[in-house]
C-alpha positions as CSV (number, residue, x, y, z in Angstrom):
1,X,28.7,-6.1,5.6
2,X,26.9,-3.1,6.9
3,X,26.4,-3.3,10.9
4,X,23.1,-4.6,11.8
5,X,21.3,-2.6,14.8
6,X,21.8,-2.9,18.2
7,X,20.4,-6.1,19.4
8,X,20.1,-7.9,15.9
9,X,23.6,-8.0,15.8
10,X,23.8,-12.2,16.8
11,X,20.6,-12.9,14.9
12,X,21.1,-11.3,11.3
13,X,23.8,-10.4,8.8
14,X,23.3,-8.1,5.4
15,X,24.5,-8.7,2.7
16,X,25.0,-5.2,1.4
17,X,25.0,-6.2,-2.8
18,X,21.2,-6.9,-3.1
19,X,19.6,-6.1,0.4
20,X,18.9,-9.4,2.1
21,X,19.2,-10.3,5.6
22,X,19.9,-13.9,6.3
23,X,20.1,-15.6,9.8
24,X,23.7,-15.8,10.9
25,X,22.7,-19.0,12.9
26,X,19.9,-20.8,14.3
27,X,17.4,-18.2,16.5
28,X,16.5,-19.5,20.0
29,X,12.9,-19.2,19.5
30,X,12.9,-16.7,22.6
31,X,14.8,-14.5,20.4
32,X,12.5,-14.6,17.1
33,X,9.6,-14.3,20.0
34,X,10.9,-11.0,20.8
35,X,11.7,-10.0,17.2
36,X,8.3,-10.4,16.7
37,X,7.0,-8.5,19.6
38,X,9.4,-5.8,18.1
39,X,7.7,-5.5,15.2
40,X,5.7,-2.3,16.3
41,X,8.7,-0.5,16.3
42,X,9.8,-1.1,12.5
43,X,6.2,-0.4,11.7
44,X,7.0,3.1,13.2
45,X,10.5,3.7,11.4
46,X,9.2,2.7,8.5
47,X,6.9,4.9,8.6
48,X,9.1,8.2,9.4
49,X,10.7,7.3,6.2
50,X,7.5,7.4,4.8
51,X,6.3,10.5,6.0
52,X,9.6,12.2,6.0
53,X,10.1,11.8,2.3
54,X,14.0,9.4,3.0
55,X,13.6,6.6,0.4
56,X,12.3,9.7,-2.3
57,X,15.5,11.8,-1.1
58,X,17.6,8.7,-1.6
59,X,15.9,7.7,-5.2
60,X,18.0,10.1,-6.8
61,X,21.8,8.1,-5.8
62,X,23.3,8.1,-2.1
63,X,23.7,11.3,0.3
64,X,25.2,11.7,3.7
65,X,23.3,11.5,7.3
66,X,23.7,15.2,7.8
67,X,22.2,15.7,3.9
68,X,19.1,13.5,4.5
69,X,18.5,15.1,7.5
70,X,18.5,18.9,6.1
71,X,16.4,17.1,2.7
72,X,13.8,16.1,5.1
73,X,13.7,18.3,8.0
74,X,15.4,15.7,10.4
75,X,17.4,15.5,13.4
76,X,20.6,14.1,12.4
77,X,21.5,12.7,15.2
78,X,18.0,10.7,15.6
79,X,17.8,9.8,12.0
80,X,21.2,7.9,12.1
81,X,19.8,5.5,14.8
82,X,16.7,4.8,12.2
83,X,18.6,3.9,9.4
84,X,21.0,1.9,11.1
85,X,17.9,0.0,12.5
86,X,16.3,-0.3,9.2
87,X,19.7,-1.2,7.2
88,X,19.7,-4.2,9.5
89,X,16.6,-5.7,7.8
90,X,18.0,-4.3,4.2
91,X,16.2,-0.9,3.7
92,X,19.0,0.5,3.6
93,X,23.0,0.3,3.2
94,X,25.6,2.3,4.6
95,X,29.1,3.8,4.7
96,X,30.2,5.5,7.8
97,X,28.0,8.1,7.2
98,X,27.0,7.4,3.4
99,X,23.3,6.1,3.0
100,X,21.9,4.2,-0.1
101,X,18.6,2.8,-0.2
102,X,18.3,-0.8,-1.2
103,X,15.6,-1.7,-3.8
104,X,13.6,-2.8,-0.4
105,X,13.8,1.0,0.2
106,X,13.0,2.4,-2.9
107,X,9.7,1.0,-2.2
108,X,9.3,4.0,0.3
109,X,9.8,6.4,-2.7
110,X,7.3,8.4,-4.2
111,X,6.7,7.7,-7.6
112,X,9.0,5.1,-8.1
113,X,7.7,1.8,-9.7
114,X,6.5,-0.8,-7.6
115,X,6.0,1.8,-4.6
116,X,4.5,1.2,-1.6
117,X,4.7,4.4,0.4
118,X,1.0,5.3,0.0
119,X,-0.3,1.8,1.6
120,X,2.5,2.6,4.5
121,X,1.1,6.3,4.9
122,X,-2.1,4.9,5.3
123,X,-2.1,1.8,7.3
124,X,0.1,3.6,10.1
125,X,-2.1,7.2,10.3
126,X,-5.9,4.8,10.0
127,X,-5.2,1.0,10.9
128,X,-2.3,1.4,13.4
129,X,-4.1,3.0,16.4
130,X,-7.4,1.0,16.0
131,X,-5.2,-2.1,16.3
132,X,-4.6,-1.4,19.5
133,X,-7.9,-2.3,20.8
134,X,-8.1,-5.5,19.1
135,X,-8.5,-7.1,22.3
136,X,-11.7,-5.5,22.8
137,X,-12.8,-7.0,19.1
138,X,-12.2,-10.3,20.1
139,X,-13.6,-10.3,23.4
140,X,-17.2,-8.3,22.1
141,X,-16.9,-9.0,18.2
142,X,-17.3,-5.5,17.4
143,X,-14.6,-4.0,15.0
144,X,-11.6,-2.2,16.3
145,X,-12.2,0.4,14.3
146,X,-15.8,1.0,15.0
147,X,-15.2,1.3,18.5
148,X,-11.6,3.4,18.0
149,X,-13.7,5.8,15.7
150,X,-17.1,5.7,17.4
151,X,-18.9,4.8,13.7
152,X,-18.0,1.8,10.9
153,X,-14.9,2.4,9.7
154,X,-15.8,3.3,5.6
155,X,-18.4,5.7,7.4
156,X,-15.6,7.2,9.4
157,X,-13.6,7.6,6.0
158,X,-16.3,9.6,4.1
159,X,-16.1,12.3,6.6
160,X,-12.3,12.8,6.0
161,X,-11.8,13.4,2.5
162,X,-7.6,13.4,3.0
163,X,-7.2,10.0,3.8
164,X,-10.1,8.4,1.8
165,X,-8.0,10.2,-0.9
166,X,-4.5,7.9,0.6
167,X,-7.0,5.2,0.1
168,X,-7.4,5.1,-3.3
169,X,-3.8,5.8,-3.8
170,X,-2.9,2.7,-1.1
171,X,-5.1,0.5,-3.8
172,X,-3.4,1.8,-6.9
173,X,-0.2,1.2,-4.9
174,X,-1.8,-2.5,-4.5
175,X,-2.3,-2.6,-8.4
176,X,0.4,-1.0,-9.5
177,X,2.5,-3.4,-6.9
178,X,1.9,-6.8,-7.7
179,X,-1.8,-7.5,-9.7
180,X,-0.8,-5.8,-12.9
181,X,0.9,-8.9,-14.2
182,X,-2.1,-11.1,-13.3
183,X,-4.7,-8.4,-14.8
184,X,-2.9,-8.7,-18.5
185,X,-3.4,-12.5,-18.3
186,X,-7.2,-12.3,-17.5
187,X,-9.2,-14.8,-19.7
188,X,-11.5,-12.5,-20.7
189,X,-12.5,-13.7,-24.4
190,X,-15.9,-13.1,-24.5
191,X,-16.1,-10.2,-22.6
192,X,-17.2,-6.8,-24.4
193,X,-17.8,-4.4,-21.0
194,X,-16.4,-4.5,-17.8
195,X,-18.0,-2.4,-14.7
196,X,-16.1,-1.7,-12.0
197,X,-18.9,-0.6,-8.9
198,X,-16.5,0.9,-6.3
199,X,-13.6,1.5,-8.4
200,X,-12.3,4.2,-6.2
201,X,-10.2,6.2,-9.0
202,X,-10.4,4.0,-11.5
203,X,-6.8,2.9,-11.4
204,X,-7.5,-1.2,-11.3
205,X,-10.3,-0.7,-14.3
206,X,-7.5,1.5,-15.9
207,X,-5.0,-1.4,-15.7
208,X,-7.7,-3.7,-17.0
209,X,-8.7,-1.5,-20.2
210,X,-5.1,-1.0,-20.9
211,X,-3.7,-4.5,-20.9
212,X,-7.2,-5.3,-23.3
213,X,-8.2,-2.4,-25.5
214,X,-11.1,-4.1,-26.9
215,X,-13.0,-3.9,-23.6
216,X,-15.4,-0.9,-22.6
217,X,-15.3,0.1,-19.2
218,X,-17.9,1.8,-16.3
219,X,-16.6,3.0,-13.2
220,X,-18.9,3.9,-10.4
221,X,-18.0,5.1,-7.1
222,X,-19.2,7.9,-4.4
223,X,-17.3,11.4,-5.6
224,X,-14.2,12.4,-5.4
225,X,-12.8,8.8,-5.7
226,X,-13.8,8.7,-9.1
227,X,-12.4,12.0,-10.3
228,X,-8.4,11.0,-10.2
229,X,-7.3,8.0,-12.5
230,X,-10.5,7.9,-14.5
231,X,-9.5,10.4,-17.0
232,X,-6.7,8.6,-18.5
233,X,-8.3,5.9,-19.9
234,X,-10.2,7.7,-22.5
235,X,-13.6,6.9,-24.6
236,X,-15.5,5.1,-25.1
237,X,-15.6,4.4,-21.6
238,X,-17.6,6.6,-18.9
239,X,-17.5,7.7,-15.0
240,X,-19.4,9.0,-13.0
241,X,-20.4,9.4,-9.1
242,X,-24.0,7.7,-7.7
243,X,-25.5,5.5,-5.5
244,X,-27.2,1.9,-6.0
245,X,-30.7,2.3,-5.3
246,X,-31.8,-0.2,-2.0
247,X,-32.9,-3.0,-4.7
248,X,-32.1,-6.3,-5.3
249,X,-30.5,-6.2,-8.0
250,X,-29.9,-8.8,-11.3
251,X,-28.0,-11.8,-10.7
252,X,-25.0,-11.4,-13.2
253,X,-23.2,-14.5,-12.8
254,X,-20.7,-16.6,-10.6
255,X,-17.4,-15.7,-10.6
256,X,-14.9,-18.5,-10.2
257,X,-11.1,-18.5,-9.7
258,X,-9.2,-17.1,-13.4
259,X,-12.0,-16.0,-14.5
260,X,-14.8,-13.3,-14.1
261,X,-18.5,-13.7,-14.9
262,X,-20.2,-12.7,-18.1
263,X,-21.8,-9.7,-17.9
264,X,-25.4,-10.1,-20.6
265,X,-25.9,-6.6,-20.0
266,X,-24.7,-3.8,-17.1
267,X,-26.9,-3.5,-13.9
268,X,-28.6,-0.6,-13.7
269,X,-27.4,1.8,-12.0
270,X,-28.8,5.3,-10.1
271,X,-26.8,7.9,-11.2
């Protein structure tokens, strides 16, 4: 068993062949209270391992504290408290001072299937802090956001082109995570043209055209979003930046659950 974190050590045990942590006896609900409440602080780690780069360092096989820490530009003595807090909940095992990371870690990695590192990047650097006045949301109704930004959040967004571009890849880390087995089993018999308004880069109307090649595709979005994952899908489909002109537009159907609406025709659409 790898040693759980100070303070877990009564509530949770690891078992260190597949990652899991199981309750080593029943919680006093005081205790999962405070778990709970604790919760900011995993957020955090989680995200130096993230940001840092660990989980990529570690996709490659297992390396030592004082390895990890030179990879990634760490403290070593700091970075040993975080993954011994984080092996605890089964990101990762260790050794003495050998670290592996679990499958739960290698979600962390870069480029490595089924990754979620992008969605972690940018929930902590754009949610995070605006969650912090979600007490003011629910006493005015106005979003956190809005007031942690001064302006809507999307609006906010547009004017920094670096994380609208961890956006898009935080949604193709959504796709690519868990909705790519559900796209390939759309019922879409019928369907010869799918148009994806606000497709960001294209990656979920990539997904669709490659799990059914008969379909053509249209992605429309505000530039760049457009410009990344579009490309790979290849003719006949198109791209292409615009706006919706402020009309009402065509009524193309009801969507219902399992299945999309038939399109007759695209809407028309200012380019």
């Amino acid at each position: 068993m790898t040693r759980p974190a100070a303070g877990l050590d009564p509530l949770l045990t690891l078992n260190r062949e597949n990652g899991v942590v199981t309750t080593a006896e029943e919680v006093p609900a005081p205790a999962q209270m405070v778990q709970l409440l604790a919760g900011f602080q995993i957020s955090q780690a989680l995200y130096v391992v993230a940001k840092l780069g660990l989980s990529t360092a570690l996709a490659g096989g297992p390396r030592t504290i004082d390895q990890l820490a030179a990879a990634t530009g760490a403290q070593a003595d700091v970075l040993r408290r975080i993954i011994r807090t984080l092996a605890a909940i089964g990101v990762f095992r260790t050794d003495g001072e050998r670290v592996e990371a679990t499958p739960l870690g290698l979600t962390m990695a870069e480029g490595y299937p089924g990754s979620v590192r992008d969605i972690a990047l940018f929930w902590m650097e754009t949610h995070y802090a605006p969650f912090g006045d979600l007490l003011h949301t629910i006493r005015t109704g106005q979003p956190a956001a809005e007031h942690y930004y001064g302006k809507p959040f999307f609006s906010w967004l547009s004017d920094h082109p670096e994380q609208a571009g961890r956006y898009t890849a935080a949604m193709a880390n959504l796709t690519g995570g868990f909705k790519t087995a559900a796209i390939a089993s759309l019922p879409l018999d019928g369907i010869k043209m799918i148009v994806d308004v606000g497709g960001a880069d294209g990656t979920v109307l990539a997904a669709i055209l490659t799990a059914h090649p008969q379909l053509r595709g249209v992605l429309f979005d505000l530039p760049p979003r457009h410009r990344r994952r579009a490309q790979d899908t290849g003719p006949p489909r198109r791209r292409g930046p615009g706006r919706m002109r402020r009309r009402r537009l065509p009524r193309i159907g009801t969507a219902r659950r399992g299945r999309l609406p038939s399109l007759p025709r695209p809407a028309r659409l200012a380019r």
